[in-house]
DSSP file (Angstrom, degrees, kcal/mol; ACC not computed):
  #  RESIDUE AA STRUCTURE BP1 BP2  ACC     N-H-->O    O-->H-N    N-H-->O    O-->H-N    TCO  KAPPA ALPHA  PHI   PSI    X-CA   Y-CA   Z-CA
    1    1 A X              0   0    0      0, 0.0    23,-3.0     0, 0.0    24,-0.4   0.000 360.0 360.0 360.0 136.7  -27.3  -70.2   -2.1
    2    2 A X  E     -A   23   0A   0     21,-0.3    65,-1.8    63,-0.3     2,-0.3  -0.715 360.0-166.6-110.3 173.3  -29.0  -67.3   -2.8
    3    3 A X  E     -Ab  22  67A   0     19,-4.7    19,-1.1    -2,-0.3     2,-0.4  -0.902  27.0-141.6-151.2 173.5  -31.5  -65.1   -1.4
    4    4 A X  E     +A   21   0A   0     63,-2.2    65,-0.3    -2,-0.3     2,-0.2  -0.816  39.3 157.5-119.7 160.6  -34.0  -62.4   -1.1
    5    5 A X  E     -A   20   0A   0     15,-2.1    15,-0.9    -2,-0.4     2,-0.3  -0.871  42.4-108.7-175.6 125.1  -34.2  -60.2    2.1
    6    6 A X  E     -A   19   0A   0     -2,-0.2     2,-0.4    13,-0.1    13,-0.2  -0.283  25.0-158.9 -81.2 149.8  -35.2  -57.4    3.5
    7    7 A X  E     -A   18   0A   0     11,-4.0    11,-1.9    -2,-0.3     2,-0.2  -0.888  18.5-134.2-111.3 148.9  -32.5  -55.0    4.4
    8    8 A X  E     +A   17   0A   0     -2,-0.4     9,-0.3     9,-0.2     2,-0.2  -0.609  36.7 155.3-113.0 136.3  -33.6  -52.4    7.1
    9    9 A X  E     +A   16   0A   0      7,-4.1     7,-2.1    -2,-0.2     2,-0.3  -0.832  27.0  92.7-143.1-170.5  -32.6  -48.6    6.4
   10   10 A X  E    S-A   15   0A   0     -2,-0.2     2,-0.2     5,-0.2     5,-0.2  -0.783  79.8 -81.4 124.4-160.9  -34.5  -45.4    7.9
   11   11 A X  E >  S-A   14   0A   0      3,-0.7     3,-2.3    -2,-0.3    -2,-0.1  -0.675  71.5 -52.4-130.1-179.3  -33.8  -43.7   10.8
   12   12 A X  T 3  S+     0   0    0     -2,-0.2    -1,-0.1     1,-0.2     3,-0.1  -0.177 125.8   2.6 -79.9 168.1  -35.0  -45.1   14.5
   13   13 A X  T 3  S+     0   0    0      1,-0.1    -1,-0.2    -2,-0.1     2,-0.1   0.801 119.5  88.3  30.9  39.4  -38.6  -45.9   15.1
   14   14 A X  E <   -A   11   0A   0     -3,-2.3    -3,-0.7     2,-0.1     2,-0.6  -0.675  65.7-173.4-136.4  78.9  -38.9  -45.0   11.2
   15   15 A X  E     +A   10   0A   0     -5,-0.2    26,-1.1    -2,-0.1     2,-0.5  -0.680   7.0 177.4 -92.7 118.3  -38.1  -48.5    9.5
   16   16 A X  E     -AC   9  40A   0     -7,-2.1    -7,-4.1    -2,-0.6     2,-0.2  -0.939  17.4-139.3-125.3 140.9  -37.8  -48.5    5.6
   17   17 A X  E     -A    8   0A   0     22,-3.6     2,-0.4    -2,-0.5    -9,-0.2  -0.571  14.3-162.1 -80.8 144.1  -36.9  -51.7    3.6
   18   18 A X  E     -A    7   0A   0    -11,-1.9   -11,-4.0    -2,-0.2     2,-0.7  -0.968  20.4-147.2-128.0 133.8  -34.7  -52.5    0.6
   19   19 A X  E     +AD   6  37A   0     18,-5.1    18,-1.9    -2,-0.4    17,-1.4  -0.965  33.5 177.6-123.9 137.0  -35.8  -55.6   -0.6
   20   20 A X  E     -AD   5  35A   0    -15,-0.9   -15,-2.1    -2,-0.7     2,-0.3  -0.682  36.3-128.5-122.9 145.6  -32.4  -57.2   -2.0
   21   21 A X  E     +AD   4  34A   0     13,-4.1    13,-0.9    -2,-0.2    12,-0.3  -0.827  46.7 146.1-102.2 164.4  -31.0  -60.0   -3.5
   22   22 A X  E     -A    3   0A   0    -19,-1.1   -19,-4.7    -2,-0.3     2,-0.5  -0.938  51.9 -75.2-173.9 162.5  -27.9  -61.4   -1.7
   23   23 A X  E >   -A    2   0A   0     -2,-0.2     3,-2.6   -21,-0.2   -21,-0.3  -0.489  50.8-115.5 -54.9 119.2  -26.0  -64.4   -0.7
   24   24 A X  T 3  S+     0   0    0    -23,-3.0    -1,-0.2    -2,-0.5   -22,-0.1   0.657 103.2  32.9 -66.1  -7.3  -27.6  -66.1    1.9
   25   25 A X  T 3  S+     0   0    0    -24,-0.4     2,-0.4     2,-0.0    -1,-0.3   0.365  91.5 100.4-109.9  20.8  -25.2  -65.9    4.8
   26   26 A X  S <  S-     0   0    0     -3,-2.6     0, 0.0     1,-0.1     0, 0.0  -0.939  89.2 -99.5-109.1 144.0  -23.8  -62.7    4.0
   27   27 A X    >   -     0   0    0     -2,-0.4     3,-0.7     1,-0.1    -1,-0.1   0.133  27.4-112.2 -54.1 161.6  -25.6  -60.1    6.4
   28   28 A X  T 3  S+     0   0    0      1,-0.2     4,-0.2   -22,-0.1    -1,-0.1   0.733 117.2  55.1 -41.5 -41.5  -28.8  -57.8    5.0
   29   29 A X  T 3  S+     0   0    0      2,-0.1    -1,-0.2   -22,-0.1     2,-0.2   0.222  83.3 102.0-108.1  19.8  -26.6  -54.7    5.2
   30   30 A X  S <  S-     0   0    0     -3,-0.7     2,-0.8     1,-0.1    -4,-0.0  -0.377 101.6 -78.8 -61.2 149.6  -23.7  -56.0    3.0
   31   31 A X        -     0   0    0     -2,-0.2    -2,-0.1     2,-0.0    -1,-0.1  -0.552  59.5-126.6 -72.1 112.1  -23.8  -54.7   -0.3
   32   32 A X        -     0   0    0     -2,-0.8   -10,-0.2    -4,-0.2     3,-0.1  -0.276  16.4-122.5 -67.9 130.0  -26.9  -57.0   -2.3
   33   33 A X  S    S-     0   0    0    -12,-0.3     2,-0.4     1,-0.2   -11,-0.1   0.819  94.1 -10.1 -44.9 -37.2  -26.1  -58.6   -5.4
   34   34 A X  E     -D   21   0A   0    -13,-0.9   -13,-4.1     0, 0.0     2,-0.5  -0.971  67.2-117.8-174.7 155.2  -29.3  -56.3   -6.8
   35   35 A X  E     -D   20   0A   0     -2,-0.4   -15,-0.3   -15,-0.3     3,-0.1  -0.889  25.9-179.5-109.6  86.5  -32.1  -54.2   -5.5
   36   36 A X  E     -     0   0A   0    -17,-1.4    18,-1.2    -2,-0.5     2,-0.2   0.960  53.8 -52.8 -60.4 -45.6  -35.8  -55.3   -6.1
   37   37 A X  E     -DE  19  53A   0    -18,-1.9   -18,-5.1    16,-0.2     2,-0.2  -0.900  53.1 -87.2-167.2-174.8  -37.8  -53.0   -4.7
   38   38 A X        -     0   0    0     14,-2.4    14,-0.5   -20,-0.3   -20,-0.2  -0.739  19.3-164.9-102.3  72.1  -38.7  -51.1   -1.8
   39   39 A X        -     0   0    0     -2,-0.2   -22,-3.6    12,-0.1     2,-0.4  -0.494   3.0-175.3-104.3 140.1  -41.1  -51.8    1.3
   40   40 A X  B     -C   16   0A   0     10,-2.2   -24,-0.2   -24,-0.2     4,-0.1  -0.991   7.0-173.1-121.4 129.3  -42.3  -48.7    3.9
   41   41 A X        +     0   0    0    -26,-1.1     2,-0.7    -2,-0.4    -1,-0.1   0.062  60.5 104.1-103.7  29.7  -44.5  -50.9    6.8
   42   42 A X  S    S-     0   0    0    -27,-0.1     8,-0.2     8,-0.1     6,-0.1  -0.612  83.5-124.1-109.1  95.0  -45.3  -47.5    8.1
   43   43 A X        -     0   0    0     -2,-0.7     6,-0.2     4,-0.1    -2,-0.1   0.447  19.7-145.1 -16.6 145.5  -49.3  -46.7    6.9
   44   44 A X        -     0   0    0      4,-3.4    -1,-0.0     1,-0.1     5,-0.0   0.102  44.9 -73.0 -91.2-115.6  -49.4  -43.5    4.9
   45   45 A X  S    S+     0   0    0      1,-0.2    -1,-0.1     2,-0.1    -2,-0.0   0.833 136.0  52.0-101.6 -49.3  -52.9  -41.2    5.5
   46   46 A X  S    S-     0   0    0      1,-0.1    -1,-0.2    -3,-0.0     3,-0.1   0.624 116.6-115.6 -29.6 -32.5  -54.6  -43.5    3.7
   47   47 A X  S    S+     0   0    0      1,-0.4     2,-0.2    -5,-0.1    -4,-0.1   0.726  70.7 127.2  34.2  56.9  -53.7  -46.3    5.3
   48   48 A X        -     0   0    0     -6,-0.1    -4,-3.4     0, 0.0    -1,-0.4  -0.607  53.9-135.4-125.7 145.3  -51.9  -48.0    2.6
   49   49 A X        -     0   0    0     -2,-0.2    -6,-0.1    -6,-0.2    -8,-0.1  -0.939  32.5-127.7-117.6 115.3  -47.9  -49.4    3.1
   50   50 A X        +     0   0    0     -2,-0.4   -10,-2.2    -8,-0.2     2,-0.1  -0.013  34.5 177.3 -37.4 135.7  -46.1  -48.3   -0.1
   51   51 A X        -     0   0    0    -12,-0.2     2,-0.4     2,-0.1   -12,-0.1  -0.593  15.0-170.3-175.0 129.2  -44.3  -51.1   -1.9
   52   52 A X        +     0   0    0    -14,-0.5   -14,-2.4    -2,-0.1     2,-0.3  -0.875  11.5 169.8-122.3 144.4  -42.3  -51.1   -5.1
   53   53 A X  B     -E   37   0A   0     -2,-0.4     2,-0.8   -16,-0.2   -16,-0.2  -0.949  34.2-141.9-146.1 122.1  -41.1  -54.4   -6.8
   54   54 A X    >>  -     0   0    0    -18,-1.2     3,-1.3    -2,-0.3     4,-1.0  -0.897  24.9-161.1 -88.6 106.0  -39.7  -54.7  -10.2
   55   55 A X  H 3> S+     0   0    0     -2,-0.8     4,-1.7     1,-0.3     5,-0.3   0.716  80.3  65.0 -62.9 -33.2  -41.6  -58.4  -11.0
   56   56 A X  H 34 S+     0   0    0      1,-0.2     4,-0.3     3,-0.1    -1,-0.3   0.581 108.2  32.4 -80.2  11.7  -39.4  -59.1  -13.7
   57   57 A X  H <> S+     0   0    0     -3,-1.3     4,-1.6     2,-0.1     5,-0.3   0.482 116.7  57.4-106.4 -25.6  -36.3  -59.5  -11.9
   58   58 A X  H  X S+     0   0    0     -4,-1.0     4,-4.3     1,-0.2     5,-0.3   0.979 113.8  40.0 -80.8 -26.4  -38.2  -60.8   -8.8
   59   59 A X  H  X S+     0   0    0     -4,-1.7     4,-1.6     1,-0.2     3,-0.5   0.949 114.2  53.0 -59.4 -62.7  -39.6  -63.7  -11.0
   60   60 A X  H >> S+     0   0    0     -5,-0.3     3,-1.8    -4,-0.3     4,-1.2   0.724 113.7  43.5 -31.0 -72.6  -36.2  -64.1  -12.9
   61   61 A X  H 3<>S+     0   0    0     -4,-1.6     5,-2.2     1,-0.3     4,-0.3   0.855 118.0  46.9 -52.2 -52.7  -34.4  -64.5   -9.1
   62   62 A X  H 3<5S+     0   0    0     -4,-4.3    -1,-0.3    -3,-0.5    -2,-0.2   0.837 115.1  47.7 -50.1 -35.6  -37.5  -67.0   -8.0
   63   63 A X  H <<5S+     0   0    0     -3,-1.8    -2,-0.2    -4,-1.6    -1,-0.2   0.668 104.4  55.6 -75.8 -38.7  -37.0  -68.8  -11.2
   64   64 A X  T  <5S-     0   0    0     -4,-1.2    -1,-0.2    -5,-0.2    -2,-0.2   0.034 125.8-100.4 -69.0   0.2  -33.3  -69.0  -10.9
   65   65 A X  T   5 +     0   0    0     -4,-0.3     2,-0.7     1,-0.2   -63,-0.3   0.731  64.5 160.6 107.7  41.4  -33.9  -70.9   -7.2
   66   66 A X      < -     0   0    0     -5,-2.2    -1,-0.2    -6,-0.2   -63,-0.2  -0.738  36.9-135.1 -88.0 120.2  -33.3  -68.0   -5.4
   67   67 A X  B     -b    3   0A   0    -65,-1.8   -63,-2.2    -2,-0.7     2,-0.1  -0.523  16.6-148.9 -83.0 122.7  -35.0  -68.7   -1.7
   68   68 A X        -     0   0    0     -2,-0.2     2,-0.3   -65,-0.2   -63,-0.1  -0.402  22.7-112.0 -80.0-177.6  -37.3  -65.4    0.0
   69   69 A X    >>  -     0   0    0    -65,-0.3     4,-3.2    -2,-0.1     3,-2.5  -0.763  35.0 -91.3 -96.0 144.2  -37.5  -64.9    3.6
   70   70 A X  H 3> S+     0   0    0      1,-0.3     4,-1.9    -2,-0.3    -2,-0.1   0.652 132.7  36.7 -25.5 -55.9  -40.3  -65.4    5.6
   71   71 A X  H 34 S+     0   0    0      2,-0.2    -1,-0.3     1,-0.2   -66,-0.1   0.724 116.9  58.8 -88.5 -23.0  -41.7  -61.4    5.4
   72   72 A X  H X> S+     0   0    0     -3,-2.5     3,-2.9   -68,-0.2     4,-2.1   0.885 107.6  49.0 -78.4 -43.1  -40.2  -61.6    1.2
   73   73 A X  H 3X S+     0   0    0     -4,-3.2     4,-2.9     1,-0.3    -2,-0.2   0.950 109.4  46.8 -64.1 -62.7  -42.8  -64.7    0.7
   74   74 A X  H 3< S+     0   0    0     -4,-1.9    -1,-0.3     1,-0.2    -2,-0.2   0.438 117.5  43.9 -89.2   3.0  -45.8  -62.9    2.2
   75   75 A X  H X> S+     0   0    0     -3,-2.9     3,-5.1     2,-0.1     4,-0.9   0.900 117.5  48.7 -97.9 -55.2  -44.9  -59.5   -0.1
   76   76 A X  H 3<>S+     0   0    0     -4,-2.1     5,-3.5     1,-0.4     6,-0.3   0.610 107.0  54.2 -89.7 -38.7  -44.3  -61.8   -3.0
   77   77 A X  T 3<5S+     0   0    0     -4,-2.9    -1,-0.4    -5,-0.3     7,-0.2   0.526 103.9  56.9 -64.8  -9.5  -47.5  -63.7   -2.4
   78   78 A X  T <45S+     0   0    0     -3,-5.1    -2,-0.2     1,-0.2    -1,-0.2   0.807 106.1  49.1 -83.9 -27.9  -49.4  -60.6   -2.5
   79   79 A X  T  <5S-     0   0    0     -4,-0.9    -1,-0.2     1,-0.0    -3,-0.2   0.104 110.2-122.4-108.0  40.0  -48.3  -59.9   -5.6
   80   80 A X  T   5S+     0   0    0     -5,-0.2    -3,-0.2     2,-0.2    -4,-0.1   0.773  77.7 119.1  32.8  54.2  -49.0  -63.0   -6.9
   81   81 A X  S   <S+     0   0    0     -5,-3.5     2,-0.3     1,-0.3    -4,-0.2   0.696  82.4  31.5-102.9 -12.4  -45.4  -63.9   -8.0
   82   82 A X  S    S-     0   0    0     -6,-0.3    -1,-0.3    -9,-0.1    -2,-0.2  -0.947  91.2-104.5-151.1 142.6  -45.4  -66.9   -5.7
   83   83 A X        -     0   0    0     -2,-0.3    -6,-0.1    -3,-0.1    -7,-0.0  -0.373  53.4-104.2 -78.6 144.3  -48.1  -69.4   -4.4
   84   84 A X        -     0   0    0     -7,-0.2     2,-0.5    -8,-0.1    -1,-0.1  -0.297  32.7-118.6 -50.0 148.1  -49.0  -68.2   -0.1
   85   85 A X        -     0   0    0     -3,-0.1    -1,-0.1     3,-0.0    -8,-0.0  -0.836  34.6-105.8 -93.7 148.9  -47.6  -70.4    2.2
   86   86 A X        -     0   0    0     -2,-0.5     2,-0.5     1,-0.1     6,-0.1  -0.344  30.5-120.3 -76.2-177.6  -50.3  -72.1    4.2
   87   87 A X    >   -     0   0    0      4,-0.2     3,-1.8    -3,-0.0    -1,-0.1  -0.903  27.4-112.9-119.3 124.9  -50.6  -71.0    7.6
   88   88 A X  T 3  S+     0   0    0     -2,-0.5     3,-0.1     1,-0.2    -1,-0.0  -0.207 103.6  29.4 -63.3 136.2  -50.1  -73.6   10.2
   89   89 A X  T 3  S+     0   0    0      1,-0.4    -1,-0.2     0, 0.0     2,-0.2   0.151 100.1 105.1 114.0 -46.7  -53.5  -74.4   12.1
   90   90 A X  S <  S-     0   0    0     -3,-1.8    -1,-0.4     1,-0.1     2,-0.2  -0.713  73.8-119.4 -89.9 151.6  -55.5  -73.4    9.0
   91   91 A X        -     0   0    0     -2,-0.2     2,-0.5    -3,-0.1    -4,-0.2  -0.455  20.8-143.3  -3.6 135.8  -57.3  -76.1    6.7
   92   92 A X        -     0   0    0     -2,-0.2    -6,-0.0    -6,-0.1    -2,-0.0  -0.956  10.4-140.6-131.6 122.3  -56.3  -76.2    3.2
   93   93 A X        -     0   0    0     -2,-0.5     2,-0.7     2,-0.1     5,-0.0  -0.202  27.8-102.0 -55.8 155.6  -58.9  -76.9    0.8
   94   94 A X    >   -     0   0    0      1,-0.1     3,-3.5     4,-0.1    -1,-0.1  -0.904  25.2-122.1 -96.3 139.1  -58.1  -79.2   -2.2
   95   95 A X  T 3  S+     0   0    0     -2,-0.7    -1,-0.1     1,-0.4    -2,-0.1   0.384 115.4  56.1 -59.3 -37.0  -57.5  -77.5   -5.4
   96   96 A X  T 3  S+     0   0    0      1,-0.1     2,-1.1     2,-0.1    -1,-0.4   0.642  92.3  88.7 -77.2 -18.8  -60.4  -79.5   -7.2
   97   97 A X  S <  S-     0   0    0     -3,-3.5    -1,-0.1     1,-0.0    -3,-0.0  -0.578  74.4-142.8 -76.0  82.2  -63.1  -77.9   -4.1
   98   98 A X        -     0   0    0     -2,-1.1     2,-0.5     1,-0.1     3,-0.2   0.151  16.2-131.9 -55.5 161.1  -64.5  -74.5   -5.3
   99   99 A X  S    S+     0   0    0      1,-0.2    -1,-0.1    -6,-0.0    -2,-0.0  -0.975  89.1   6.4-107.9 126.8  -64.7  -72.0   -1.9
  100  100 A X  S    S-     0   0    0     -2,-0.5    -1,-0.2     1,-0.2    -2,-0.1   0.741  85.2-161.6  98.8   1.5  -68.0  -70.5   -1.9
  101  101 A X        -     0   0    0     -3,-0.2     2,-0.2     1,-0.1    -1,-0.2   0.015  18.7-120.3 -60.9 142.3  -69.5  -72.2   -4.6
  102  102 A X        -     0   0    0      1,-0.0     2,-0.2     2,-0.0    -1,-0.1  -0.636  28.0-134.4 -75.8 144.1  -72.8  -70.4   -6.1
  103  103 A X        -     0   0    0     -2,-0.2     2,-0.4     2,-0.0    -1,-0.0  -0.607   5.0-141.3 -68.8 160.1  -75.9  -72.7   -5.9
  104  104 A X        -     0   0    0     -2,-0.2    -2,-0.0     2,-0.0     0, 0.0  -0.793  22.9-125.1-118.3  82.6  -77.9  -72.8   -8.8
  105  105 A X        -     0   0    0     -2,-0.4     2,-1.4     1,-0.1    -2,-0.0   0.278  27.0-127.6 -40.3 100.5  -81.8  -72.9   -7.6
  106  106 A X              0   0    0      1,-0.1    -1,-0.1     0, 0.0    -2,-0.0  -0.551 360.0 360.0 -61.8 115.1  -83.7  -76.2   -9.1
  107  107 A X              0   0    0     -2,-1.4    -1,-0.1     0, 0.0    -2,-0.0  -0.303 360.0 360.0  11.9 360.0  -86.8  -75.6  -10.8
């Protein structure tokens, strides 16, 4: 089976990401069938965390039944290549219930 995962590089207390495709029981820091992108979870000045994806390979690899990891799912979901998982705890509206729906003031 395969999978996507981040693999940890940087130096210590400086943690940079590779996000990788790879078999799924061979370690993160084995050499990755292919290299999606990049995630840095350290805020710049901005407060922004840098992350570069190439989205046609990740969809291709999602599409081809390739499984993310927990922290892959919640980048993947941001970038709307993949539905959110729900969050245990939470209500989940049903797909037909608008959130937030505008009233329209009768007359």
């Amino acid at each position: 089976m395969i999978s996507i995962k981040l693999a940890r590089h940087g130096l210590k207390n400086t943690p940079f990401y590779h996000i990788v495709v790879l078999q799924s029981r061979s370690r993160p820091t084995r050499k990755p069938i292919e290299q999606l992108g990049t995630y840095n979870p350290i805020p710049n000045k901005d407060g922004s965390k840098d992350i570069s994806l190439n989205f046609e390979r990740a969809k291709y690899w999602i599409g081809v039944g390739a499984k993310p990891s927990e922290s892959v799912a919640r980048i993947l979901a941001k970038a709307d290549i993949i539905p959110p998982r729900p969050r245990p705890g939470m209500p989940n509206p049903s797909p037909s219930t608008p959130i937030n729906a505008p009233t329209t003031p009768s007359a």
